[in-house]
C-alpha positions as CSV (number, residue, x, y, z in Angstrom):
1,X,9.1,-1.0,-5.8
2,X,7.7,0.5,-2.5
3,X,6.7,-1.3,0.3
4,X,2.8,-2.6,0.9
5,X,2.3,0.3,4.1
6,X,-0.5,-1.8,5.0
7,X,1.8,-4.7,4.9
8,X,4.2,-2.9,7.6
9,X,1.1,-2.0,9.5
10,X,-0.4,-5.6,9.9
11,X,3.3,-6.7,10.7
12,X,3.4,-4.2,14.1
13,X,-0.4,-5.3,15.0
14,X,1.0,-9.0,14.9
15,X,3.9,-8.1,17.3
16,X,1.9,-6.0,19.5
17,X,-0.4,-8.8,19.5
18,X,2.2,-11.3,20.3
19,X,3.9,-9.1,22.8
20,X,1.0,-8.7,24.8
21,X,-0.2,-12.0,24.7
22,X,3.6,-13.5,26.1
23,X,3.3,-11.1,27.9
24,X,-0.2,-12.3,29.7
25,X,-1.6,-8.6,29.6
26,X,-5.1,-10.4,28.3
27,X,-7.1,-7.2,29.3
28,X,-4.7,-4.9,27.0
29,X,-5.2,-7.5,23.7
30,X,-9.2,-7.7,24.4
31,X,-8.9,-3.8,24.7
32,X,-6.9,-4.0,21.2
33,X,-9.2,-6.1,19.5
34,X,-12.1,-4.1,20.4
35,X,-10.6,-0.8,18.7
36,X,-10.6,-3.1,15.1
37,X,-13.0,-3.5,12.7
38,X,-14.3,-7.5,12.2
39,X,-12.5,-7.5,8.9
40,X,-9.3,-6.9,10.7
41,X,-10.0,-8.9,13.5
42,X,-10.6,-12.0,11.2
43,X,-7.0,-10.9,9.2
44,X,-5.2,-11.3,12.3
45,X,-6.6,-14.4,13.4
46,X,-6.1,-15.8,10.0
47,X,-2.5,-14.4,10.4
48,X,-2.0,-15.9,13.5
49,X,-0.7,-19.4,14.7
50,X,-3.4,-21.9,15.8
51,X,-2.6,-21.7,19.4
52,X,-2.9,-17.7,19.1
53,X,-5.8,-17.8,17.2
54,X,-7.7,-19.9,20.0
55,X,-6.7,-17.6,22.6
56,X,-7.8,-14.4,20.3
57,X,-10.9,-15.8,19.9
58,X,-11.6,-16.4,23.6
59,X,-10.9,-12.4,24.1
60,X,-13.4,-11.7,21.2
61,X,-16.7,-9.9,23.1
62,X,-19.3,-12.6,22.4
63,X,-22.1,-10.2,20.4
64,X,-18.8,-9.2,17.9
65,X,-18.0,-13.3,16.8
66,X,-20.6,-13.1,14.1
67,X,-19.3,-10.1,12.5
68,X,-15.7,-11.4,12.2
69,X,-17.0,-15.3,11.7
70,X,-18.5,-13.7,8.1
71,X,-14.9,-12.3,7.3
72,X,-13.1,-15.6,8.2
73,X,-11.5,-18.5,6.0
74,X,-14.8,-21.3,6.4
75,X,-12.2,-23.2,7.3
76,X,-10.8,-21.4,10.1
77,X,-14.3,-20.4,11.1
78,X,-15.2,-23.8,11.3
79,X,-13.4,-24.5,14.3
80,X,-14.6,-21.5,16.3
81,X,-18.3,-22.7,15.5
């Protein structure tokens, strides 16, 4: 059976992701996050650790929050509201 390619796909955003955010290069994960859609935004904060996903959210531009908040787990959003 063949690999999900949209698996591998979410698996190098997460490690881009992660490498720029050990890395402290904030300005290159906002810039990331801008260049996805909410839907994917919310699937990588859902795929993310708590302590990531708190940091992700603080790069989130603030008029883009309600679009991903609708794609989000109501519990997960319920911490960012």
């Amino acid at each position: 059976m063949a690999k999900n390619p949209n698996a591998k796909l979410t698996q190098q955003t997460l490690q881009a992701f992660n490498e720029a955010l050990e890395s402290g290069t904030f300005v290159e994960v906002r810039r990331m996050l801008r260049s996805m859609a909410p839907s994917e935004t919310a699937h990588l904060i859902e795929s993310s650790p708590p302590r990531v996903r708190n940091i992700l959210w603080k790069l989130i531009d603030k008029d883009e929050e309600g679009d991903i908040l609708q794609y989000l787990n109501e519990e997960i959003a319920a911490d960012f509201l």
